[in-house]
Backbone bond lengths (Angstrom), bond angles and torsions (degrees), N, CA, C in turn:
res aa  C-N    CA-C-N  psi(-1)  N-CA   C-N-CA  omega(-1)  CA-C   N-CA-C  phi
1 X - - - 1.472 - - 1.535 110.88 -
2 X 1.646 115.41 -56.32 1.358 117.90 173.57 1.676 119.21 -40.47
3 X 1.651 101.80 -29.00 1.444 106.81 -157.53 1.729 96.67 -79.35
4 X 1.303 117.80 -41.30 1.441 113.84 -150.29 1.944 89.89 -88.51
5 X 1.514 101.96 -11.93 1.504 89.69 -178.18 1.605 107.65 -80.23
6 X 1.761 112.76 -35.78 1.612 111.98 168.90 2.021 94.64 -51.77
7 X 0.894 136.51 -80.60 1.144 150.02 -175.78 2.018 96.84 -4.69
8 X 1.195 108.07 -74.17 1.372 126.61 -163.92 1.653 105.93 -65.52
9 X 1.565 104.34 -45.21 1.670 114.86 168.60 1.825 106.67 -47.22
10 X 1.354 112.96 -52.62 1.673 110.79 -178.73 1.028 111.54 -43.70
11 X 1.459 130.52 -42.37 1.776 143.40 -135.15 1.776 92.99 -96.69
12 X 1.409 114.33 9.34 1.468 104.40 -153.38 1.492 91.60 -122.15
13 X 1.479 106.85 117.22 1.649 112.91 178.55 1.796 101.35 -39.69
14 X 1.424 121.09 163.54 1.222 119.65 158.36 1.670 138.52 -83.27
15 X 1.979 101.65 -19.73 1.734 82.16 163.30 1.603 118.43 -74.67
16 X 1.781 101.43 -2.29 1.759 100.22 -162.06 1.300 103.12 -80.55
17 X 1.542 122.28 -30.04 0.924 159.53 -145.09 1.764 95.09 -90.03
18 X 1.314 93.02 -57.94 2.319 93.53 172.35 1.524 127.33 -58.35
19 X 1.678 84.23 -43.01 1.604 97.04 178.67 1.300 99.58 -60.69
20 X 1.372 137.89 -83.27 1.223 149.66 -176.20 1.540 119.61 -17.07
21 X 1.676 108.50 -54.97 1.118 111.66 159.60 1.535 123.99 -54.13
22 X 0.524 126.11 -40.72 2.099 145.45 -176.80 1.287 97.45 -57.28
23 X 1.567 116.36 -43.87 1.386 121.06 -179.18 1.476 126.26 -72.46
24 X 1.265 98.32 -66.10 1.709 112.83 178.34 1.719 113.76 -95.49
25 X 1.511 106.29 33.64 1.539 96.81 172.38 1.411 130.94 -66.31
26 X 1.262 125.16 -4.09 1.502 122.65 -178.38 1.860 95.71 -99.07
27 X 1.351 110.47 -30.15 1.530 91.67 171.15 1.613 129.37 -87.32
28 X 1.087 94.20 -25.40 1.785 106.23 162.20 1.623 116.67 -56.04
29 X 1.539 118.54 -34.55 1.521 122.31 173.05 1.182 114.82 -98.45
30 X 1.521 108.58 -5.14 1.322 111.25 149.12 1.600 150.67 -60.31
31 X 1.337 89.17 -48.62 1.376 133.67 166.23 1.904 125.74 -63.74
32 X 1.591 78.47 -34.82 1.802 85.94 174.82 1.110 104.43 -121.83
33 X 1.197 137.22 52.64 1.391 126.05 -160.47 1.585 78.93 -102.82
34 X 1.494 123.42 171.08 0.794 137.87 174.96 2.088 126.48 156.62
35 X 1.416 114.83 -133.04 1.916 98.45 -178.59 1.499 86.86 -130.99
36 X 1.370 154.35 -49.90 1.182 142.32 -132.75 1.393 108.82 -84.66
37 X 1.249 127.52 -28.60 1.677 113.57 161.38 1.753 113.76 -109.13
38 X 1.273 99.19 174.59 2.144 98.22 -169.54 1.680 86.39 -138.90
39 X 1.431 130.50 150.62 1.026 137.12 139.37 1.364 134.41 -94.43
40 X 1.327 111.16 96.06 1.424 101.71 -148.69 1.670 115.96 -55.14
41 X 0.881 114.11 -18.25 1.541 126.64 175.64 1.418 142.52 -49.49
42 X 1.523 76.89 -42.44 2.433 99.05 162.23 1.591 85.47 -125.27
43 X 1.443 141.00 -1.68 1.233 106.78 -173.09 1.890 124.20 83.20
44 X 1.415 102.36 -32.12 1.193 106.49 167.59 1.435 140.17 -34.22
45 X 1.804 149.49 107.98 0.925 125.78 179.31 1.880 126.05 -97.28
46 X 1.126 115.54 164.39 1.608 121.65 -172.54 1.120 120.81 -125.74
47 X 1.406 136.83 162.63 1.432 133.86 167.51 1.452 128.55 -79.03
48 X 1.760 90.32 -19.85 1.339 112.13 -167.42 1.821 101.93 -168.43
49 X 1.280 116.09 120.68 1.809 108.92 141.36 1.117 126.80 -52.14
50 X 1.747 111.33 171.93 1.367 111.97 -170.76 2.145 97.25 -104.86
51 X 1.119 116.85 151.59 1.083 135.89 -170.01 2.021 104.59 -64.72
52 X 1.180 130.27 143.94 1.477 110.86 -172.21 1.513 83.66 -167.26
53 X 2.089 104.47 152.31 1.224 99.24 -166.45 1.218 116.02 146.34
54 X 1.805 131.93 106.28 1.392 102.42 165.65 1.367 112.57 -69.68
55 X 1.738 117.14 175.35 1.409 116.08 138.85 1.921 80.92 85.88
56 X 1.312 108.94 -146.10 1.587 121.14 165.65 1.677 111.99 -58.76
57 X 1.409 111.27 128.32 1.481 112.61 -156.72 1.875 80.18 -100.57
58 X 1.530 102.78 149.58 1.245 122.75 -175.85 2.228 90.87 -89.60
59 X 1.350 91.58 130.97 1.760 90.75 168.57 1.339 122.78 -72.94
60 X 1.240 154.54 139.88 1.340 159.32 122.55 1.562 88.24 107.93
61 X 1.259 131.86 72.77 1.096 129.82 -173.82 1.554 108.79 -124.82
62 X 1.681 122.65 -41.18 1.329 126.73 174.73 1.388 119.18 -97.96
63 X 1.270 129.64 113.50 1.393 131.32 -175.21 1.463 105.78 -72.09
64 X 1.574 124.67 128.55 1.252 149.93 150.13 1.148 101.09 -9.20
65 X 1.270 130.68 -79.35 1.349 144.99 -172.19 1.104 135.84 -62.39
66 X 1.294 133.04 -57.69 1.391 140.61 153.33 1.125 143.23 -79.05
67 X 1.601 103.23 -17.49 1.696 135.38 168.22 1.326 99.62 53.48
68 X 2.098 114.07 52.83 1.113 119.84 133.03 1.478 145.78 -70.73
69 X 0.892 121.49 -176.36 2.179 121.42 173.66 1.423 82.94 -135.00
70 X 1.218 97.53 -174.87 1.723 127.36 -154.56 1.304 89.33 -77.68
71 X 1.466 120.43 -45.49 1.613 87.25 -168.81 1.770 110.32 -108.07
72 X 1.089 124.76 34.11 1.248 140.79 138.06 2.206 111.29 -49.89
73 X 1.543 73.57 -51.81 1.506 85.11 -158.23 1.718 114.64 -73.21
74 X 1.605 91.51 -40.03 1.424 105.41 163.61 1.458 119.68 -69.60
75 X 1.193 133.99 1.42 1.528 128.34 -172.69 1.516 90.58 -111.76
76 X 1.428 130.99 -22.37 1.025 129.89 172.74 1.716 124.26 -64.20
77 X 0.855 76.60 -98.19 1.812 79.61 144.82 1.738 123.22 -8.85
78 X 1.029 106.03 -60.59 1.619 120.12 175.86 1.312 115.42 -40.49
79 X 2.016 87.75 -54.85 1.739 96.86 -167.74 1.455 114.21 -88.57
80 X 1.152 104.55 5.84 1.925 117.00 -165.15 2.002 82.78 -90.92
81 X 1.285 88.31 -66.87 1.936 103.56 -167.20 1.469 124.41 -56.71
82 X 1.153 95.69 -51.16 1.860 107.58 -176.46 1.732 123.13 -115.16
83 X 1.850 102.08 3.63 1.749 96.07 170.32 1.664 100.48 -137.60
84 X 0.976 112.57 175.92 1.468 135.08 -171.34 1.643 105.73 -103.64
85 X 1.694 117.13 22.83 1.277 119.17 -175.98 1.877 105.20 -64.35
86 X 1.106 109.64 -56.74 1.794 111.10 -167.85 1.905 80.69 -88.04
87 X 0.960 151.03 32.49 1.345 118.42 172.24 2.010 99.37 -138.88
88 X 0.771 112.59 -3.38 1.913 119.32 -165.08 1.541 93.14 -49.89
89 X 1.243 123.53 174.99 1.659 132.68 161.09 1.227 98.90 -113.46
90 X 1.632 120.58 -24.91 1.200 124.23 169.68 1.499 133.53 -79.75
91 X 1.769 121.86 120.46 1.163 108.01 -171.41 1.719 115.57 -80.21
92 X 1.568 104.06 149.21 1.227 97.44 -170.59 1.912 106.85 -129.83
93 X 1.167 87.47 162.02 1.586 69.80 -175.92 1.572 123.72 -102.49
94 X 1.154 158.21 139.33 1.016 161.05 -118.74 1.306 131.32 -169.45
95 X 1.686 116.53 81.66 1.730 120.31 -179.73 1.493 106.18 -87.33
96 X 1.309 108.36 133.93 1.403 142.53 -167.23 1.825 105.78 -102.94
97 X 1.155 148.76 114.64 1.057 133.32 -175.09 1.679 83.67 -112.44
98 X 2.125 104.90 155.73 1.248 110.21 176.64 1.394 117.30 26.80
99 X 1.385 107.82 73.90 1.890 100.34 -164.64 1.615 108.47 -78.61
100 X 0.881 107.33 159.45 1.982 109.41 -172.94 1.168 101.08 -101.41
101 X 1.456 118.29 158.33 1.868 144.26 -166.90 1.433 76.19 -44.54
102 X 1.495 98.66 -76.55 1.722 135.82 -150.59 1.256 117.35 -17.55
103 X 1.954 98.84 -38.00 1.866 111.52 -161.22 1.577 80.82 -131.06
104 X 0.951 149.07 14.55 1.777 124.14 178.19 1.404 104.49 -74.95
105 X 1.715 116.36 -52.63 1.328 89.75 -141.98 1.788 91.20 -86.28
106 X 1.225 109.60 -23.13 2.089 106.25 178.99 1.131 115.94 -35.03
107 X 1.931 110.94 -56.33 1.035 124.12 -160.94 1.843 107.14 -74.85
108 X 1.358 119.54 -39.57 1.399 123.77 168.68 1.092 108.46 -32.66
109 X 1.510 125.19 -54.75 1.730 129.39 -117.32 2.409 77.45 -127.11
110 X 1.264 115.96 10.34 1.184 108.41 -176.42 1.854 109.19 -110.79
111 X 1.395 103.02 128.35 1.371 96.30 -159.53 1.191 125.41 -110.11
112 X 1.031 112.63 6.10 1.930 118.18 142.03 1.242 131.73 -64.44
113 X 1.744 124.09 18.21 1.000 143.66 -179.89 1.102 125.48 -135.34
114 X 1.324 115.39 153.21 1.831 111.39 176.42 1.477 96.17 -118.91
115 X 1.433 124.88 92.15 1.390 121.18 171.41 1.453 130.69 -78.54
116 X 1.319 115.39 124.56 1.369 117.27 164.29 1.865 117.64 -114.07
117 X 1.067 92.68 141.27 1.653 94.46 168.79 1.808 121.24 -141.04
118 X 1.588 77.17 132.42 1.538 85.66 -172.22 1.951 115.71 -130.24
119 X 1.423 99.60 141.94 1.725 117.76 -165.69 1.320 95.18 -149.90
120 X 1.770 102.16 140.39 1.841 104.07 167.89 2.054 99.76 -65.35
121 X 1.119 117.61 -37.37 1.909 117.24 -171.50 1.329 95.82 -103.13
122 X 1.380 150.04 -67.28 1.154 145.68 -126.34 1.965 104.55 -44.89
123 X 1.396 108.85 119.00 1.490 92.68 170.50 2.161 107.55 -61.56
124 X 1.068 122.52 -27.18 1.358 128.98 171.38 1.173 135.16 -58.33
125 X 1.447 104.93 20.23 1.406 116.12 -166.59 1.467 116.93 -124.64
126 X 1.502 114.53 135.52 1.295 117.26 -174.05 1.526 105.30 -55.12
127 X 1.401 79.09 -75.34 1.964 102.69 176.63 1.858 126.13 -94.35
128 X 1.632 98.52 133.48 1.372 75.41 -165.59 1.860 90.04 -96.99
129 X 1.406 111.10 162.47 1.011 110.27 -178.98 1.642 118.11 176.50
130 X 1.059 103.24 146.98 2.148 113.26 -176.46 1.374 89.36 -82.15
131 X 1.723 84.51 127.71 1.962 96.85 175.23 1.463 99.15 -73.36
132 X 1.058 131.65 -20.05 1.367 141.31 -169.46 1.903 96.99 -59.20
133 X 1.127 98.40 -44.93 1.718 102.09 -160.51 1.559 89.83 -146.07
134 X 1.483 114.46 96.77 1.393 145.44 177.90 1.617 122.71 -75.69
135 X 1.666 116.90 94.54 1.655 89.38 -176.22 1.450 128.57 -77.32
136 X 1.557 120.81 49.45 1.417 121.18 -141.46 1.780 80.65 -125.47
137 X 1.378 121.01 149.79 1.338 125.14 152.65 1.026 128.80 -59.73
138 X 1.412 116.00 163.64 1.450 111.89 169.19 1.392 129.14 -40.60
139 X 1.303 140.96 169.60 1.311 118.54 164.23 1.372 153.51 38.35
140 X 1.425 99.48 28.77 1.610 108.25 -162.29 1.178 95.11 -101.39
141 X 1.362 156.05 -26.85 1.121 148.87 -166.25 1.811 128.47 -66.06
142 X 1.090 152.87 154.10 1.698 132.34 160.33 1.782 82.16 -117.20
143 X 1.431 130.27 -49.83 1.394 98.60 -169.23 1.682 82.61 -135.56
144 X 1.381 107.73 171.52 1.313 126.35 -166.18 1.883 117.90 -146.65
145 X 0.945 110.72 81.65 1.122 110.67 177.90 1.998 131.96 -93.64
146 X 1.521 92.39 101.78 1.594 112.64 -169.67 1.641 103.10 -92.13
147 X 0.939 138.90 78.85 1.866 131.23 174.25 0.975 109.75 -73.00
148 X 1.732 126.78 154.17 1.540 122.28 165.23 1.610 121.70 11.02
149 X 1.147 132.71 50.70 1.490 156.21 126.75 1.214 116.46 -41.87
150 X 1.471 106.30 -88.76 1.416 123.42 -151.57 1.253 107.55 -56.06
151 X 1.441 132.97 -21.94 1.293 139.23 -178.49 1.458 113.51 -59.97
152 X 1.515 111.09 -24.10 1.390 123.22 -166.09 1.583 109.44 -100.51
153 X 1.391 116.47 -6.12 1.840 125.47 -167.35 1.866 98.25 -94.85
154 X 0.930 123.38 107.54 1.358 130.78 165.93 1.606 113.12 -49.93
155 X 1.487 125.85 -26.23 1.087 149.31 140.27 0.943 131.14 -78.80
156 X 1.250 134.26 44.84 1.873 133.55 -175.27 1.637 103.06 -59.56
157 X 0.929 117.61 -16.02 1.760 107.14 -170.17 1.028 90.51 -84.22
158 X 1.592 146.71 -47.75 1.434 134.24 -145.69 1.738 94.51 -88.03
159 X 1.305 117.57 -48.15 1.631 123.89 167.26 1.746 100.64 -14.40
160 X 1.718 97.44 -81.58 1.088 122.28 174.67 1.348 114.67 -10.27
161 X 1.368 108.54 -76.93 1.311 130.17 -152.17 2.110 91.15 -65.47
162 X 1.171 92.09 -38.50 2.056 101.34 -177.85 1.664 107.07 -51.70
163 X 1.286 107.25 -48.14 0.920 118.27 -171.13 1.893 115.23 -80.21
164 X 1.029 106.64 -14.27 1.440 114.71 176.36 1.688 110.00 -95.31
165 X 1.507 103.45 -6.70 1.630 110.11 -163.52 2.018 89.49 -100.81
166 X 0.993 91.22 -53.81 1.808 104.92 176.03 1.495 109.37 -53.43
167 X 1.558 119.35 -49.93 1.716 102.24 177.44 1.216 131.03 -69.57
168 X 1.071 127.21 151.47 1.918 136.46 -175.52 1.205 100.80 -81.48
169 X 1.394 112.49 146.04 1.362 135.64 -160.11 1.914 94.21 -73.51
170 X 1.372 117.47 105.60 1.344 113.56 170.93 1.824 93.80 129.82
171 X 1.112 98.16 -23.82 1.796 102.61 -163.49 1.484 98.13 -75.48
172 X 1.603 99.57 163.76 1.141 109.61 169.81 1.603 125.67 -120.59
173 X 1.677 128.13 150.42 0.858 109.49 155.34 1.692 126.29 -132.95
174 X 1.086 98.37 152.29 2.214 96.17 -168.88 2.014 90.35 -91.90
175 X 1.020 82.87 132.29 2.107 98.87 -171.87 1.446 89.03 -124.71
176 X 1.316 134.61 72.12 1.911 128.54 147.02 1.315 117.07 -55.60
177 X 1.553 104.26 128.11 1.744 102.35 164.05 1.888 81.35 -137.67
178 X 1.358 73.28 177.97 1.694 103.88 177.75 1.333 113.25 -79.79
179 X 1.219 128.88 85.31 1.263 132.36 -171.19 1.446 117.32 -82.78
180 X 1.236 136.43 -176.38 1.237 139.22 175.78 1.734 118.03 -169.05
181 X 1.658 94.46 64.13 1.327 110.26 -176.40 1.612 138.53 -62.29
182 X 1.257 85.10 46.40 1.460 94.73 175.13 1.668 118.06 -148.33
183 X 1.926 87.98 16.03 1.429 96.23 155.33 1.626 101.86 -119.83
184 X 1.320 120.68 151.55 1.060 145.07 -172.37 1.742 111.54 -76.59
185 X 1.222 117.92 -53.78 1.349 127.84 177.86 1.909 119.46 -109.29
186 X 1.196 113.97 132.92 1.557 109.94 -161.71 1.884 89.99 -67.54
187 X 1.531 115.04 173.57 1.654 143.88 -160.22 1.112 115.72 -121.11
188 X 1.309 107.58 99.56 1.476 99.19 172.97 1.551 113.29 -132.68
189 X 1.410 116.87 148.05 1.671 120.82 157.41 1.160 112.94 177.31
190 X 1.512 95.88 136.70 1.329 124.03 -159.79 1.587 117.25 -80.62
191 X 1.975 90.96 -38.17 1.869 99.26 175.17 1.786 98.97 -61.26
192 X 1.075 147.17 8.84 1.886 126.22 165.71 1.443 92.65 -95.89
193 X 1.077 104.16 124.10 1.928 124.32 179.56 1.422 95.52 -122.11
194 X 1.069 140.48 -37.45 1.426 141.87 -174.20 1.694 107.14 -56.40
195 X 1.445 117.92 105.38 1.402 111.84 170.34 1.320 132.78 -27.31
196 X 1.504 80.38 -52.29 1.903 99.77 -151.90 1.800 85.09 -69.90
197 X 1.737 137.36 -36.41 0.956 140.71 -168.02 1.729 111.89 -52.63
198 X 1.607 94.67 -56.35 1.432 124.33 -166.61 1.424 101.51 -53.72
199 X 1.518 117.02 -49.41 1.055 125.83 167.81 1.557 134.47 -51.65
200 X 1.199 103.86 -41.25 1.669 107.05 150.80 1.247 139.74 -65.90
201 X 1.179 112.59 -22.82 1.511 128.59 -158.46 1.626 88.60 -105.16
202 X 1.458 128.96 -53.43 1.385 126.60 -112.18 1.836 77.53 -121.70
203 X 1.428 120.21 -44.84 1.938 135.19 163.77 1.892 90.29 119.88
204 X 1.497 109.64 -0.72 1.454 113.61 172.73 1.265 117.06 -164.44
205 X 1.595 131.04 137.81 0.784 120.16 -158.40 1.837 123.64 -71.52
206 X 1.605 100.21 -18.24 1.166 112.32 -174.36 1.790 106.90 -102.51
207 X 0.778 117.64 27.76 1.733 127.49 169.41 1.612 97.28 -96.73
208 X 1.278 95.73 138.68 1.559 117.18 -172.08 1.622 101.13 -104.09
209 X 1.164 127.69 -17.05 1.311 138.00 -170.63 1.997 119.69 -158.53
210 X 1.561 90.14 152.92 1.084 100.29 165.64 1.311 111.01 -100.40
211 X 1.703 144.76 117.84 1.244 127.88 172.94 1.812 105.01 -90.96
212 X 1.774 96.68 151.72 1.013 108.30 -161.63 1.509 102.91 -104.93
213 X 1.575 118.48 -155.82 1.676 111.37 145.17 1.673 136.77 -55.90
214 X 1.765 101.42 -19.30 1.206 103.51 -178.15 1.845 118.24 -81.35
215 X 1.704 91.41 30.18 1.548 76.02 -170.11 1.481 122.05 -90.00
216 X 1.484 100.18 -11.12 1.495 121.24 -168.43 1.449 82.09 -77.07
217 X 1.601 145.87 -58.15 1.492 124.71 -154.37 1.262 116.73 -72.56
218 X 1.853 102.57 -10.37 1.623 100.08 176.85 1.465 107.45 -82.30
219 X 0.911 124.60 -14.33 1.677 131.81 -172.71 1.939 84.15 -85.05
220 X 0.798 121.80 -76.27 1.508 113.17 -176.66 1.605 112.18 -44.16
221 X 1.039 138.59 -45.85 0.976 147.29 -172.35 1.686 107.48 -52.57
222 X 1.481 120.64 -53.82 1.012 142.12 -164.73 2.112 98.64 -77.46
223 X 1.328 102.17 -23.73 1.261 107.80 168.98 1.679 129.40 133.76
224 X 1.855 94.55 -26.56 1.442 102.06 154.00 1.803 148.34 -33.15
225 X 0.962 114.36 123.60 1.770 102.36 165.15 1.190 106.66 -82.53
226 X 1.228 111.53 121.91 1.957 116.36 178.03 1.145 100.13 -111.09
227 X 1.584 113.05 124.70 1.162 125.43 152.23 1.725 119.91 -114.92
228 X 1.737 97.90 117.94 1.880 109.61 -146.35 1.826 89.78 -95.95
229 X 1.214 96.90 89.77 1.744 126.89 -169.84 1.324 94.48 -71.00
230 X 1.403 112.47 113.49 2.031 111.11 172.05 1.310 97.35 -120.92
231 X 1.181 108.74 73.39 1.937 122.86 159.59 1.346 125.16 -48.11
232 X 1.365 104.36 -7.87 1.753 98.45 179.64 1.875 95.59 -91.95
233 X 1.277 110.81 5.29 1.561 106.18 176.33 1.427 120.66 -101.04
234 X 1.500 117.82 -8.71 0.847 139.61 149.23 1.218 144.04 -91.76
235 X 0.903 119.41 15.82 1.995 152.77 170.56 1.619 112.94 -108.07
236 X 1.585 122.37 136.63 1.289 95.05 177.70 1.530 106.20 -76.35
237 X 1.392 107.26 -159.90 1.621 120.46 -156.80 1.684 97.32 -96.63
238 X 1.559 95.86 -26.89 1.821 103.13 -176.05 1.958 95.58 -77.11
239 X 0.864 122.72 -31.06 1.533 118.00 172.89 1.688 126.91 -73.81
240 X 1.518 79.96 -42.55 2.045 85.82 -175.84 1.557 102.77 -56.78
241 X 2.143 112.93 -43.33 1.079 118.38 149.34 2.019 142.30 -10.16
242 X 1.752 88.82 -69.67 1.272 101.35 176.14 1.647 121.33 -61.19
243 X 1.348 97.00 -56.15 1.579 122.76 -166.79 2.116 94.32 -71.92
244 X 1.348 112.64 4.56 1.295 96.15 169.28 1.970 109.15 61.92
245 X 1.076 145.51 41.95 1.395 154.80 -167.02 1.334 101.52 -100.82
246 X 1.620 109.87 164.42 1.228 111.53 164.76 1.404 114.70 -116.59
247 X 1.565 107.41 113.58 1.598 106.44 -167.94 1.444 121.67 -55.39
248 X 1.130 135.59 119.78 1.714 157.11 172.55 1.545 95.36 91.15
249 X 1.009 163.06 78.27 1.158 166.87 -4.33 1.614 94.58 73.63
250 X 1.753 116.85 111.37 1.540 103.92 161.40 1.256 102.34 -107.91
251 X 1.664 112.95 157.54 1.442 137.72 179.89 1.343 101.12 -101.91
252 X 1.300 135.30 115.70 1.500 125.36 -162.78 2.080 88.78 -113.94
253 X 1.156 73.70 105.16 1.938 94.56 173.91 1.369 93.98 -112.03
254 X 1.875 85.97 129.49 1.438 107.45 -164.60 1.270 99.47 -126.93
255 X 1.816 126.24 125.59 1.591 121.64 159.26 1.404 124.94 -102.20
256 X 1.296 113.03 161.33 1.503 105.32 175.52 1.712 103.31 -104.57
């Protein structure tokens, strides 16, 4: 039964595939509930993840429950293990760009923080606003969390630079994109206009780039200390396993 339902889950475009989830999430973790995967996030275990992905769908990638991806799960983890984010006495303040299902409502409802979140569309957003041109002061930030964004700024340097102008001197911020480390120099071109192309080439149609290895020197460049955090090397192999991760996956934690 499980099998022909993974089977039917593949066949399912991925925005149909989000919505759907959004909808029927208590019967979907119902349905798969089970021991062989964990989300580390509620803790929850499954029999199976849900399939996620343009093009060729990656297996066990969206958790039932929280309707995270791997690096949802892995950034979690990060801040649970190696920072004082959910544990400080100190409140800190905290811009969220395009904030995800996964972390909105925790991070809202978490009170060692002063959360803001800001997107030009996101209905989830405090403030709406172009990362490009920030209405935030200097230095207001302690941590800053930008995910798979920058992929979408035709200008990532000036983003960049917003985002380096907005954090507090000492603060940090985690900047995820979709990397593809086993090219050397990030991808760009503008002559593919063809969706369906962009989408092959690009893993979405609205990504302006492929980032490469050189993405960490552009983050330095712009003024950051990057430290290019590969947490799945520090996890055992039976966990990266459980928790569904994507092995060598870097977390690019950035200070000012």
């Amino acid at each position: 039964m499980k099998k022909l339902f993974k089977l039917i889950l593949n066949t399912i475009p991925r925005p149909i595939l989000i919505r759907l989830s959004y909808a029927v999430r208590p019967v979907l973790a119902l349905a798969l509930k089970g021991s062989k995967f964990t989300d580390p996030i509620d803790g929850k275990s499954f029999s199976m993840f849900l399939p996620y992905g343009y093009g060729k769908q990656r297996n066990n990638a969206l958790s039932p429950s929280t309707l995270s991806l791997e690096r949802h799960r892995l950034l979690w983890l990060y801040l649970k293990n190696e920072t004082d984010f959910f544990t400080s006495e100190i409140k800190k303040k905290v811009l969220h760009f395009a904030p995800e299902q996964a972390f909105y409502k925790l991070f809202r409802n978490q009170k060692n923080i002063d959360y803001t979140t800001t997107d030009l569309f996101s209905p989830l957003a405090d403030v709406k606003a172009d990362i490009c041109n920030l209405p935030f002061e200097d230095n207001s930030y302690n941590i800053i969390f930008c995910n798979h964004v920058l992929e979408h700024i035709p200008d990532d340097t000036k983003a960049m630079q917003e985002l380096f102008r907005v954090l507090k001197p000492g603060g940090m911020a985690i900047l995820q994109i979709p990397q593809d480390l086993s090219r050397v120099t990030t991808f760009a071109d503008d002559s593919i206009t063809d969706q369906k192309e962009r989408a092959e080439i690009f893993g979405q149609y609205d990504h302006v780039r492929i980032y490469g290895r050189d993405y960490f020197e552009k983050l330095r460049s712009i003024g950051f200390s990057v430290v290019e955090e590969d947490y799945t090397n520090k996890i055992s192999p039976e966990l990266v396993e459980k928790y569904c991760l994507a092995k060598g996956e870097i977390i690019p934690v950035c200070f000012k």
